[in-house]
N, CA, C and O atoms as CSV, one atom per row, in Angstrom:
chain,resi,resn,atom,element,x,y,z
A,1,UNK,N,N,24.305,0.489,3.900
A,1,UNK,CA,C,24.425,1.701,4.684
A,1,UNK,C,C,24.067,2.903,3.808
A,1,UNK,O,O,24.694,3.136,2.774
A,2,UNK,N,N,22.965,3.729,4.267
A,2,UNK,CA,C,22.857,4.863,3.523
A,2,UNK,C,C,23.763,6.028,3.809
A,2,UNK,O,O,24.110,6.442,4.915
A,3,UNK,N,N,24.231,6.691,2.083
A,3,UNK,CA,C,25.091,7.572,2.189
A,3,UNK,C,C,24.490,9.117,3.006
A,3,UNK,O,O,23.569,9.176,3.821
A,4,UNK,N,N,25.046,9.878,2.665
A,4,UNK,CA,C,24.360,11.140,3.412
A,4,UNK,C,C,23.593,11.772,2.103
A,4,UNK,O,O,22.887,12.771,2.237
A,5,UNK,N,N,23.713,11.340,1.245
A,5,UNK,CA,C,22.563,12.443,-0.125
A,5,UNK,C,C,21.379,11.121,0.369
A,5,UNK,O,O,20.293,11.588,0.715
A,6,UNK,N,N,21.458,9.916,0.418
A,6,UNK,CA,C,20.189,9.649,0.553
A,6,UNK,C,C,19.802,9.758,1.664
A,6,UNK,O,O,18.619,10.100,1.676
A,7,UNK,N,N,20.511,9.548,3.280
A,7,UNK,CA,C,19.726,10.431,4.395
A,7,UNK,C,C,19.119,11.891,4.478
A,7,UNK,O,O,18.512,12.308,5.464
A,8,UNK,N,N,19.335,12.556,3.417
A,8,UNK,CA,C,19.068,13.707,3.258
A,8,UNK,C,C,17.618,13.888,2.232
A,8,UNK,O,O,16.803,14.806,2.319
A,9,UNK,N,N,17.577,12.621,1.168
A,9,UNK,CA,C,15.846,12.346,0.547
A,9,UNK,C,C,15.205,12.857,1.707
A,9,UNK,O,O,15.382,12.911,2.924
A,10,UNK,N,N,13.993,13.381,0.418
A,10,UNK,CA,C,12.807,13.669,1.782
A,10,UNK,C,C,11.751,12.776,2.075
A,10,UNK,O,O,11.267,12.367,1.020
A,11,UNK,N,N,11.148,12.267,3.154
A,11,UNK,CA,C,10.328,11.567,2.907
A,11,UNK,C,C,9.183,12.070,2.620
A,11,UNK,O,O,8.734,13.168,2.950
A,12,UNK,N,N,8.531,10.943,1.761
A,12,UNK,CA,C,7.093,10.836,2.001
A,12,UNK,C,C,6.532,10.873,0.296
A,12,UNK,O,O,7.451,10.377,-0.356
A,13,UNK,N,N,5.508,11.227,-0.543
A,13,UNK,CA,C,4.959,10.212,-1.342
A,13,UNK,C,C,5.397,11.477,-2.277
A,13,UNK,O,O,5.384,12.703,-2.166
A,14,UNK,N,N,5.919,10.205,-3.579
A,14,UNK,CA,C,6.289,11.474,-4.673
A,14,UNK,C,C,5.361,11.850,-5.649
A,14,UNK,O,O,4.720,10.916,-6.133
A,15,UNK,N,N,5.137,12.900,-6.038
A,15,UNK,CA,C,4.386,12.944,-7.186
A,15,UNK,C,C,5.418,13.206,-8.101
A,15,UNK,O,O,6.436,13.879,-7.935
A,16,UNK,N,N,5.042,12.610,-9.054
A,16,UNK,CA,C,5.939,12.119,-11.096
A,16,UNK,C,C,5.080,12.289,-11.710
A,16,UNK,O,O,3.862,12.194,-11.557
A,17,UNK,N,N,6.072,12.713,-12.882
A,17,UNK,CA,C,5.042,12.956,-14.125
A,17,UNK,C,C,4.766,11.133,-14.604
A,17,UNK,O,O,5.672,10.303,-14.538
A,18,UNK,N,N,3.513,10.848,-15.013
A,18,UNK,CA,C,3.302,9.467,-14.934
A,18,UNK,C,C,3.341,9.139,-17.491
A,18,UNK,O,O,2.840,9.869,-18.346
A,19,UNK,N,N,4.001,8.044,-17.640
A,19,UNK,CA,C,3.610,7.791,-18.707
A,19,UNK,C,C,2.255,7.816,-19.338
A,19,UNK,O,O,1.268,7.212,-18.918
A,20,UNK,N,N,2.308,8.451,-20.212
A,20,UNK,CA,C,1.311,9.176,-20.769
A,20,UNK,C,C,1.291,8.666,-22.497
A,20,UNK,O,O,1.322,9.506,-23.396
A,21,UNK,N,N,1.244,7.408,-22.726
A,21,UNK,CA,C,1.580,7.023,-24.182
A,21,UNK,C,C,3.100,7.262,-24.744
A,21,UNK,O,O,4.171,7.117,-24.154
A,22,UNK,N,N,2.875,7.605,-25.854
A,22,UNK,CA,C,4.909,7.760,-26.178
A,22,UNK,C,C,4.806,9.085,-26.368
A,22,UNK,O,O,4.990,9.566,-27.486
A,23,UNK,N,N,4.439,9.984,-25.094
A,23,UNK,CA,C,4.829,10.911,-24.631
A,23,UNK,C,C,6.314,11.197,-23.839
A,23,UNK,O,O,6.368,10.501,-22.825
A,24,UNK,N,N,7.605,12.087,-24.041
A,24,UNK,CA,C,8.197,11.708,-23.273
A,24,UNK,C,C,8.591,12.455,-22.268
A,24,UNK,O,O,9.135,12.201,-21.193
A,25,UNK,N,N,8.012,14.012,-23.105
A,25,UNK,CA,C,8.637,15.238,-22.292
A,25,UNK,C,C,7.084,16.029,-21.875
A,25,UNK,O,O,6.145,15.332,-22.259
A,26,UNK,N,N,6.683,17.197,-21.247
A,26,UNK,CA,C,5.808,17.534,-20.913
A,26,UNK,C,C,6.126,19.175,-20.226
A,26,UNK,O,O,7.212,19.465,-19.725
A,27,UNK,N,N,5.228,19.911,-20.301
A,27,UNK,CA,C,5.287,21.369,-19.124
A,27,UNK,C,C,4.676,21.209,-18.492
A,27,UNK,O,O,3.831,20.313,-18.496
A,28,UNK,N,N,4.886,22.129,-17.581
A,28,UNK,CA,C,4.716,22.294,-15.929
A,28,UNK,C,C,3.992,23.938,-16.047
A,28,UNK,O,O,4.350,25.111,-16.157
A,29,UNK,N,N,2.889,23.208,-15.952
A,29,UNK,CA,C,1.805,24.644,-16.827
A,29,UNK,C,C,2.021,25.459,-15.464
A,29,UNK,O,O,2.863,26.309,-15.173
A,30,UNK,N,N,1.064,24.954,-14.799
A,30,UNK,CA,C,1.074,26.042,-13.675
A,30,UNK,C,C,0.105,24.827,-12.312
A,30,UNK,O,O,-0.770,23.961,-12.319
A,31,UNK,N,N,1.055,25.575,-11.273
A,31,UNK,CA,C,0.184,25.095,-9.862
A,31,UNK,C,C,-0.804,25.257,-9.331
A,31,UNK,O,O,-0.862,26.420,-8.932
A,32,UNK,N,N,-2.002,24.477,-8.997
A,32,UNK,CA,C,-2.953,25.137,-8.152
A,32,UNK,C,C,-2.826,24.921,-6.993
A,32,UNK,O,O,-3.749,24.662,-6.220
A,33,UNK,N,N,-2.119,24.968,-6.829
A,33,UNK,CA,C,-1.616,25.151,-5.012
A,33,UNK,C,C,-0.092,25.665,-5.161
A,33,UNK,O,O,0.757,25.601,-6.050
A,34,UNK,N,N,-0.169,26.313,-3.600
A,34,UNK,CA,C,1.726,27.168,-2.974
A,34,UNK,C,C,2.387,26.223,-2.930
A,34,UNK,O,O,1.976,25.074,-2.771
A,35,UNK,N,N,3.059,26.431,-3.010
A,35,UNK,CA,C,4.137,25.349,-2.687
A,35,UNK,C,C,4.011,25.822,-0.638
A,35,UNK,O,O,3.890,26.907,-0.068
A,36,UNK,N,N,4.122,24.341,-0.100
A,36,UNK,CA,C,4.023,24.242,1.284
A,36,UNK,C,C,2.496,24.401,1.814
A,36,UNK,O,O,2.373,24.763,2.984
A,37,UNK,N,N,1.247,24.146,1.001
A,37,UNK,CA,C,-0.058,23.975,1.160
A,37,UNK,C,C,-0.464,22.679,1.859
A,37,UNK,O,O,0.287,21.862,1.326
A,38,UNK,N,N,-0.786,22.392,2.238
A,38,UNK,CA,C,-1.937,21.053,3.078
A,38,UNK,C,C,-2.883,20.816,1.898
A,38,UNK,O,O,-3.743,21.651,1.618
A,39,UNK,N,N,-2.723,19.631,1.173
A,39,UNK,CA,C,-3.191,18.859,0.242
A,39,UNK,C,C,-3.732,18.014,0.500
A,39,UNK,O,O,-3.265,17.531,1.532
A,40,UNK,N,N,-5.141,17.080,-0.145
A,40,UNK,CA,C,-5.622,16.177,-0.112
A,40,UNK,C,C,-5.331,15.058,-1.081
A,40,UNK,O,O,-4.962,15.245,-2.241
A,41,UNK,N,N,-5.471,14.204,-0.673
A,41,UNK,CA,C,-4.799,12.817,-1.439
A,41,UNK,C,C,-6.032,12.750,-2.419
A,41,UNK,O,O,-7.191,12.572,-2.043
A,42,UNK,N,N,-5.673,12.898,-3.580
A,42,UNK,CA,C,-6.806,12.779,-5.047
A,42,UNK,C,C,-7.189,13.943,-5.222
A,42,UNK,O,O,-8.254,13.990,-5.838
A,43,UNK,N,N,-6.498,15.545,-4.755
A,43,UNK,CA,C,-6.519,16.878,-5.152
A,43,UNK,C,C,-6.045,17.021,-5.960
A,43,UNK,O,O,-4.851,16.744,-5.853
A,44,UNK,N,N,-6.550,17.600,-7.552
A,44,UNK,CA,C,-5.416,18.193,-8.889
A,44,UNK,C,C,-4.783,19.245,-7.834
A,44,UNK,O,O,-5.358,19.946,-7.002
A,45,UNK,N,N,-3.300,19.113,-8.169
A,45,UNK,CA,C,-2.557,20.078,-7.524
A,45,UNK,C,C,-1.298,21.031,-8.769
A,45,UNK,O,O,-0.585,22.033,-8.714
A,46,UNK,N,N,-1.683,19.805,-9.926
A,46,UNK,CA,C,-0.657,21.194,-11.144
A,46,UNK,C,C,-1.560,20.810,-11.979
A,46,UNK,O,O,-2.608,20.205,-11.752
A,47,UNK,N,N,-1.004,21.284,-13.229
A,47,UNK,CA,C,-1.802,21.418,-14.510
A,47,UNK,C,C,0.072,20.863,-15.410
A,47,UNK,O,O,1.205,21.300,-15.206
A,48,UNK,N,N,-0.367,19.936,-16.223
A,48,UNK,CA,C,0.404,19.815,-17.189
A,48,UNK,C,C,0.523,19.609,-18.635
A,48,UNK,O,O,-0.498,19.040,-19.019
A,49,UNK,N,N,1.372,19.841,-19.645
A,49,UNK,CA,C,0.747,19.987,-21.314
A,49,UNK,C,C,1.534,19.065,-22.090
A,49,UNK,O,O,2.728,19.248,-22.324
A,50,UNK,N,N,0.856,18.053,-22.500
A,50,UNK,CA,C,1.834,17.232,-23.285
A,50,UNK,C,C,1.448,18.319,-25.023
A,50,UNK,O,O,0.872,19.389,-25.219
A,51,UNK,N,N,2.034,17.455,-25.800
A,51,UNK,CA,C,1.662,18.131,-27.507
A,51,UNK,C,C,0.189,17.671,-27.473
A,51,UNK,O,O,-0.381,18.013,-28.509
A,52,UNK,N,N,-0.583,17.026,-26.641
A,52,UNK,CA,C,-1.761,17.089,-27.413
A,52,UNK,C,C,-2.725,17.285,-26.332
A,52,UNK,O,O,-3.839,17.040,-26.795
A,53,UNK,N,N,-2.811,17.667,-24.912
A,53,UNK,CA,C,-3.625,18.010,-23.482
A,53,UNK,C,C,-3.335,18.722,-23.033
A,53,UNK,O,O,-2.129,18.933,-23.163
A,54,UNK,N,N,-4.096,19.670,-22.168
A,54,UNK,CA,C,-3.519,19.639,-20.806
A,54,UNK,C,C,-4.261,18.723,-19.927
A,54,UNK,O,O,-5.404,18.361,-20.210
A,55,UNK,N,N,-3.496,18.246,-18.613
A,55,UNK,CA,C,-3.914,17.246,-17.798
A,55,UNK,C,C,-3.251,17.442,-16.353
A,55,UNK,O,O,-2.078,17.261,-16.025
A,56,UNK,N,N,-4.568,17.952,-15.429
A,56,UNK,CA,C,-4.437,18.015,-14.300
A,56,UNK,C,C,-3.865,16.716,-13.709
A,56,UNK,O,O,-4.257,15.671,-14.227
A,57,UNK,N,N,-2.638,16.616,-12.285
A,57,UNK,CA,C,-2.344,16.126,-11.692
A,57,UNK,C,C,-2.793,15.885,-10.062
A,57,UNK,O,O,-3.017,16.908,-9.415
A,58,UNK,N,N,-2.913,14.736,-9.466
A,58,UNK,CA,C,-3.671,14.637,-7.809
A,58,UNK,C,C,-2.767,14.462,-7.447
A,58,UNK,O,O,-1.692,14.067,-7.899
A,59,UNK,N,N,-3.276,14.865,-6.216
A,59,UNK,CA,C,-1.819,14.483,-4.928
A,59,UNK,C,C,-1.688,12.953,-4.351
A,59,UNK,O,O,-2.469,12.528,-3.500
A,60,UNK,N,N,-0.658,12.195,-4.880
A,60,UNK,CA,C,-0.664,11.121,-4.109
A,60,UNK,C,C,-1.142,10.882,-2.703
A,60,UNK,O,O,-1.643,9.773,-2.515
A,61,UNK,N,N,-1.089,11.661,-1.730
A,61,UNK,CA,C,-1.303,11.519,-0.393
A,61,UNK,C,C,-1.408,12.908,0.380
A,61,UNK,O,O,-0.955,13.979,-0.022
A,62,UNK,N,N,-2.043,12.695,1.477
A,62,UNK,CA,C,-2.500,13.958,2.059
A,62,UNK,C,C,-1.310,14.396,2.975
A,62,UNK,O,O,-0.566,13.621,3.577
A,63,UNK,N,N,-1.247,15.774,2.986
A,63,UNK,CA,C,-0.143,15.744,3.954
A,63,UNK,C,C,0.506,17.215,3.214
A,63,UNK,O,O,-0.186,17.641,2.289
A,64,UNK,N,N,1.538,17.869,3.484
A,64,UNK,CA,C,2.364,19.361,3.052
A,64,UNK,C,C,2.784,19.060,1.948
A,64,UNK,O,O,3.430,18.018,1.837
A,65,UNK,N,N,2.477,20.093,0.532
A,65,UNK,CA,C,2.922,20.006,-0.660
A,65,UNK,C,C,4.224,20.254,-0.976
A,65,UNK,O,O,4.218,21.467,-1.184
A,66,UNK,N,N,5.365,19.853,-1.147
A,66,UNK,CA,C,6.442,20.817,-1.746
A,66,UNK,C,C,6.822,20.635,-2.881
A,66,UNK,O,O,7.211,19.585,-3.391
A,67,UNK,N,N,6.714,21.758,-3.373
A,67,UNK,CA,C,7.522,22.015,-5.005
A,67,UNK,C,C,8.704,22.244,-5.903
A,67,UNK,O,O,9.191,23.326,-6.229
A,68,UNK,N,N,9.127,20.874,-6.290
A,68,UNK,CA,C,10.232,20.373,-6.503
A,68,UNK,C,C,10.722,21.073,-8.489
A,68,UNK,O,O,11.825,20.971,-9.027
A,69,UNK,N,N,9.689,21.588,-8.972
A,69,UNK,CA,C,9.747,21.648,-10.673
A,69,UNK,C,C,9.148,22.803,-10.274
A,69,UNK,O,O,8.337,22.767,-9.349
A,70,UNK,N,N,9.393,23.723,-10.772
A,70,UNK,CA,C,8.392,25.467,-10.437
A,70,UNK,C,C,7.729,24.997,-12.153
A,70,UNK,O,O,8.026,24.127,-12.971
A,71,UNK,N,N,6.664,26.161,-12.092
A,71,UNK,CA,C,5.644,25.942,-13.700
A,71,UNK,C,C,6.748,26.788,-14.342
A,71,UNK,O,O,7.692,27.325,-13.763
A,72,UNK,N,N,6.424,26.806,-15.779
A,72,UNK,CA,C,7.389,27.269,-16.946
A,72,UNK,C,C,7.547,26.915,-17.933
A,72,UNK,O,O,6.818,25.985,-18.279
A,73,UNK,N,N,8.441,27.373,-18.812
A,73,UNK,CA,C,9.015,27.254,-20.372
A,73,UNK,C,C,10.162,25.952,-20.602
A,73,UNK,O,O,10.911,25.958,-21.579
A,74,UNK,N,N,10.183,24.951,-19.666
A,74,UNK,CA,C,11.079,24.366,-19.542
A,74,UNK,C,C,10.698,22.552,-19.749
A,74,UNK,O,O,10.515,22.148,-18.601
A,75,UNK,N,N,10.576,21.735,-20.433
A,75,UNK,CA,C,9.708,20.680,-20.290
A,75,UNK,C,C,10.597,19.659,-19.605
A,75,UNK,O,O,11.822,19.622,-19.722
A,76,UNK,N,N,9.710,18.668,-18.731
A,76,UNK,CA,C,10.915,17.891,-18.108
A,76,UNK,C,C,9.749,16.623,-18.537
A,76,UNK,O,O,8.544,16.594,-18.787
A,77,UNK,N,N,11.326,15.225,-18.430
A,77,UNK,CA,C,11.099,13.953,-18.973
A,77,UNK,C,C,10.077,13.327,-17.804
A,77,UNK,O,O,10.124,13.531,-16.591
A,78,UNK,N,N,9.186,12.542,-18.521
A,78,UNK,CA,C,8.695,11.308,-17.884
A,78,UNK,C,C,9.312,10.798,-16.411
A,78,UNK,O,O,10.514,10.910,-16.171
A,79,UNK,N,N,8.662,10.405,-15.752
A,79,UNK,CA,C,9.408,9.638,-14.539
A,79,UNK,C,C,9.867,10.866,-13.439
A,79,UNK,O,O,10.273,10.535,-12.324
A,80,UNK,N,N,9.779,12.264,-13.818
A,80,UNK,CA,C,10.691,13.349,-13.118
A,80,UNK,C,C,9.451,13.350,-12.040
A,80,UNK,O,O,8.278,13.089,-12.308
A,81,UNK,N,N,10.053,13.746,-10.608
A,81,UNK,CA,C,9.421,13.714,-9.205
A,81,UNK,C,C,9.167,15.783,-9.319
A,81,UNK,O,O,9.996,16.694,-9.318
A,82,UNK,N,N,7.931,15.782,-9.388
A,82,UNK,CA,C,7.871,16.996,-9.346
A,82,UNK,C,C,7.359,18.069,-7.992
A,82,UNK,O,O,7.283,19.297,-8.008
A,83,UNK,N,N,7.046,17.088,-6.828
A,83,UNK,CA,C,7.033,17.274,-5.886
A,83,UNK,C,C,6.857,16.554,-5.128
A,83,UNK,O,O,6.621,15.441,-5.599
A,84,UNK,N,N,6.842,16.625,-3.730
A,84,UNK,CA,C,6.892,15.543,-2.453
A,84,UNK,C,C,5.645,16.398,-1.579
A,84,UNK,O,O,5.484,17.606,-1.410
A,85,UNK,N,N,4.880,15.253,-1.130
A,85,UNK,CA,C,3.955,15.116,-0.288
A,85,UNK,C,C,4.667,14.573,0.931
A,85,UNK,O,O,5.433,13.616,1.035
A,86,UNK,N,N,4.246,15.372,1.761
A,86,UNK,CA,C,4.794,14.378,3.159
A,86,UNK,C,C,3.757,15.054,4.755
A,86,UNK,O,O,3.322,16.189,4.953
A,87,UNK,N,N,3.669,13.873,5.579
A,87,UNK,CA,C,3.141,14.488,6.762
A,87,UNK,C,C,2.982,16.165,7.100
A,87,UNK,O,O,3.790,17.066,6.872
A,88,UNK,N,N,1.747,16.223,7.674
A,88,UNK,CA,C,1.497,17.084,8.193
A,88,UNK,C,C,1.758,17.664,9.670
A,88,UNK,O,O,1.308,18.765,9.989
C-alpha cells in the first residue's frame, strides 16, 4: 500500500545526475530551459561541472520540464533527480 509521500511522487521520467567515473559530486551550472518549458526527449536542458568538464544534460522524455535543483554554488551527489519530465 502506498503511503501518502509516495502518492504524492510526481510522475513521469527523472532526470539524475548520471555516474560520471569516480566523480561524486557535481554543479548545477545553469539551465537552458524555465523551469515548466515543453522539452524534447534528447534536448540538453542544463549544463553541469564536474572538476574536470562541463557537460550538457538531455531530457529523458518529451513532455513539461520541472526543476527540482535550481543552478548554483551548491554541488549535489551522483544519483540526485534534478528534475522531472512528465506529460504534456
Amino acid at each position: 500500500m502506498a503511503t501518502s509521500e509516495e502518492s504524492a511522487a510526481p510522475a513521469g521520467a527523472e532526470l539524475t545526475i548520471p555516474q560520471m567515473g569516480v566523480v561524486e559530486q557535481v554543479l548545477v551550472v545553469e539551465w537552458l530551459v524555465e523551469d515548466g518549458s515543453l522539452v524534447a526527449a534528447g534536448e540538453s536542458v542544463v549544463v553541469i561541472d564536474t572538476d574536470k568538464a562541463e557537460t550538457e544534460l538531455e531530457a529523458p522524455a518529451s513532455g513539461r520540464l520541472r526543476i527540482l535543483v535550481p543552478a548554483g554554488d551548491e554541488e549535489v551527489t551522483v544519483g540526485t533527480v534534478l528534475a522531472i519530465v512528465s506529460g504534456a
